[in-house]
C-alpha positions in Angstrom: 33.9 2.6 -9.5 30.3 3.9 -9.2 29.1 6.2 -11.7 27.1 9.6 -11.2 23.8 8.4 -12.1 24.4 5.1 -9.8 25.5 7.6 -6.9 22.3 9.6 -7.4 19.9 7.2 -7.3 21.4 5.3 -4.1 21.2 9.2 -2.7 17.9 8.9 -3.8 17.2 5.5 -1.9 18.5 6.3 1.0 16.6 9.8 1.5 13.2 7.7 0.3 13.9 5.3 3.4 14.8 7.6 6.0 11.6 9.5 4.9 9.7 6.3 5.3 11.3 5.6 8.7 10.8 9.0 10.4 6.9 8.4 8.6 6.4 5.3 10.8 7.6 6.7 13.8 6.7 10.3 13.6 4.4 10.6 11.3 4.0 13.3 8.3 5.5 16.0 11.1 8.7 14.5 11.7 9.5 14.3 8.4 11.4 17.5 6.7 13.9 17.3 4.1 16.8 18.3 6.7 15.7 15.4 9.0 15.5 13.6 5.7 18.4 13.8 4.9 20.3 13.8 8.8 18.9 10.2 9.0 20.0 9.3 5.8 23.7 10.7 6.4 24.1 12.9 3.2 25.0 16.5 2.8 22.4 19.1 3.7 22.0 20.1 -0.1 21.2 16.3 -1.0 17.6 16.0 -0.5 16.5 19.6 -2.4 18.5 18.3 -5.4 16.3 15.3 -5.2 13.0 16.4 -4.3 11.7 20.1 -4.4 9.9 20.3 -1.5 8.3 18.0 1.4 4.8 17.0 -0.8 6.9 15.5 -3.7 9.3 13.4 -1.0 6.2 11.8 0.5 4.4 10.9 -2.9 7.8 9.5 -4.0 7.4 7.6 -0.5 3.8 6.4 -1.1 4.7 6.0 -4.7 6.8 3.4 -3.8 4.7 1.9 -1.3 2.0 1.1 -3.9 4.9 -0.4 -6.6 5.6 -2.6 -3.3 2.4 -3.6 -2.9 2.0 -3.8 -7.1 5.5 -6.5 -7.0 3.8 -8.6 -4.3 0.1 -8.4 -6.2 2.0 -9.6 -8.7 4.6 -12.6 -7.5 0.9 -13.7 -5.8 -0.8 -13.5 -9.7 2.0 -15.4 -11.2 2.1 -18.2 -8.2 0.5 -21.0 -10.0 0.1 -23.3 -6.6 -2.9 -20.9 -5.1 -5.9 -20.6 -6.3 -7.3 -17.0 -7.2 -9.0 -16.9 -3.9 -5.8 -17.5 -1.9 -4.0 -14.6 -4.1 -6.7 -12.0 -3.2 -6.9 -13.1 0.3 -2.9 -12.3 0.1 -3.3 -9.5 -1.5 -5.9 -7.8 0.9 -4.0 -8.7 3.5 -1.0 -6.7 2.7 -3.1 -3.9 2.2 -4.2 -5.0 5.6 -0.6 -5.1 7.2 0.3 -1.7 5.6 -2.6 -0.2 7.7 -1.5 -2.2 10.9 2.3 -1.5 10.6 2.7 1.6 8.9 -0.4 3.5 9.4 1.1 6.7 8.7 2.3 5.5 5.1 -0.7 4.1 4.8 -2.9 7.1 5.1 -0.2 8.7 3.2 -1.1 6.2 0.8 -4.8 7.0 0.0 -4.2 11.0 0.6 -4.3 13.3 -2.6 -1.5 15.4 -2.2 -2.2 18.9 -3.3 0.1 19.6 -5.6 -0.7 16.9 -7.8 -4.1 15.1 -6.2 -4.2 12.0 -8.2 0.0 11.8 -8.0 -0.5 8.7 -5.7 -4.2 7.1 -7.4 -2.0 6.8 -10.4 0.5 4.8 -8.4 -2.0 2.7 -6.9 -2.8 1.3 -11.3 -0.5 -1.1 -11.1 -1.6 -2.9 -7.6 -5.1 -2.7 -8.8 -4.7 -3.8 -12.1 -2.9 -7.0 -10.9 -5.5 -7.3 -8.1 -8.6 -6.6 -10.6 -7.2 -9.9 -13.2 -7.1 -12.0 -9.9 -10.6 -11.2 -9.1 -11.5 -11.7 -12.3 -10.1 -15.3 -12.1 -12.3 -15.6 -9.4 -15.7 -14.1 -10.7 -15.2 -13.5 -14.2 -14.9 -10.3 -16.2 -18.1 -9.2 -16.6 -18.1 -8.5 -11.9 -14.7 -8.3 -11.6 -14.6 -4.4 -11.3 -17.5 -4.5 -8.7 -16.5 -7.5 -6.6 -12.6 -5.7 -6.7 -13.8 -2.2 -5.8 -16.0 -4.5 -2.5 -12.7 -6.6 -2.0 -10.7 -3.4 -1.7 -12.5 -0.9 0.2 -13.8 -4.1 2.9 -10.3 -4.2 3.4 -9.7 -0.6 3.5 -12.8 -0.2 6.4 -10.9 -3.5 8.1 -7.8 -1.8 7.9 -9.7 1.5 9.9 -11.4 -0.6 12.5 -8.3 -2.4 13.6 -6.1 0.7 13.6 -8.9 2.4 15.7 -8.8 -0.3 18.0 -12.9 -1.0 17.3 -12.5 -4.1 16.0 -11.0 -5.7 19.2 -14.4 -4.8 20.3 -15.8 -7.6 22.8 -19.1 -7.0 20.6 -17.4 -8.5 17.5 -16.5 -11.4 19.3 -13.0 -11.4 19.0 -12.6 -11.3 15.4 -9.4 -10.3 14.0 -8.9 -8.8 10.5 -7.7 -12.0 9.3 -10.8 -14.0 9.8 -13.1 -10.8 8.0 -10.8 -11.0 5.3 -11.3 -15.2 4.7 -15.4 -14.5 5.1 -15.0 -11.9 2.6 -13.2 -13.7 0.2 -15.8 -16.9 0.9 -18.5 -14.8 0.4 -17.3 -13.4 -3.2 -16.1 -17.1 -4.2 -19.9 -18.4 -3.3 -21.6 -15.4 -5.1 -19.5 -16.3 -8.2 -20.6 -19.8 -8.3 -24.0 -19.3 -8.4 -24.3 -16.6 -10.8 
């Protein structure tokens, strides 16, 4: 038998999933606590008893997002057969995929929601954190912060091109987001040896 706080919060999954879906294929327009919760097949009451209004359903969305992205920072951390420059070359590149597969939730992601405008920076900590001791594997702690903060927003700009469709740009030669991300990462590892 289920209990009352194990009914709520699989209410509460399912309304944070159809919000996520009707993100991706709508965008932040499609998605209203009644279509909310119509997708996700619970009473009409359900999703106000949950979340107050539309704002604090889509930072619980890209709240989650970033704790996704904060679990795979960390399995990559903790995977002792890559080297730190594999892990943050994984790590950008699920930022990376966000952008290319979900770029609603991913704009959602770095937005400042007015409520509470640093709601969803706070959610990013954990992702970063994880990300900033992996770069600091790589570079040390003393550049860590400054190679991180150039790791992240190169991805963040890579992310942009390729969702614009700029980066399939003849002029770039036919460089995909992949191969900026490996140059990146190269560029960063050489720095660090010869400082």
């Amino acid at each position: 038998m289920t209990s009352r706080a194990e009914s709520a919060a699989a209410t509460r999954r399912a309304l944070l999933e159809a919000a996520a879906e009707l993100l991706d294929s709508g965008g932040l327009d499609a998605v209203t606590l009644r279509a909310v919760g119509a997708r996700a097949g619970v009473t009409r009451g359900a999703p106000y008893r949950h979340f107050p209004d539309k704002e604090s359903l889509l930072t619980a969305v890209g709240t989650r997002a970033w704790d996704t992205l904060g679990d795979h920072m960390q399995a990559l951390r903790a995977d002792p057969g890559l080297s730190a420059a594999e892990k943050i070359r994984g790590g950008l590149l699920a930022l990376i995929d966000v952008g290319r597969f979900q770029p609603h939730l991913y704009q959602l992601m770095f937005s400042n929601p007015p409520g509470d405008p640093t709601a969803l920076a706070r959610a990013a900590q954990r992702s970063q954190t994880e990300f900033l001791a992996v770069v600091a594997d790589l570079v040390g702690e003393q550049d860590a912060r400054r190679y991180a903060a150039l790791l992240i927003s190169s991805a963040n700009g890579i992310a942009g091109l390729e969702a614009s469709g700029q980066l399939a740009d003849p002029k770039w030669g036919g460089v995909v987001a992949e191969d900026l991300t490996d140059t990146l990462v190269d560029m960063v590892a050489a720095t660090s040896r010869h400082t």
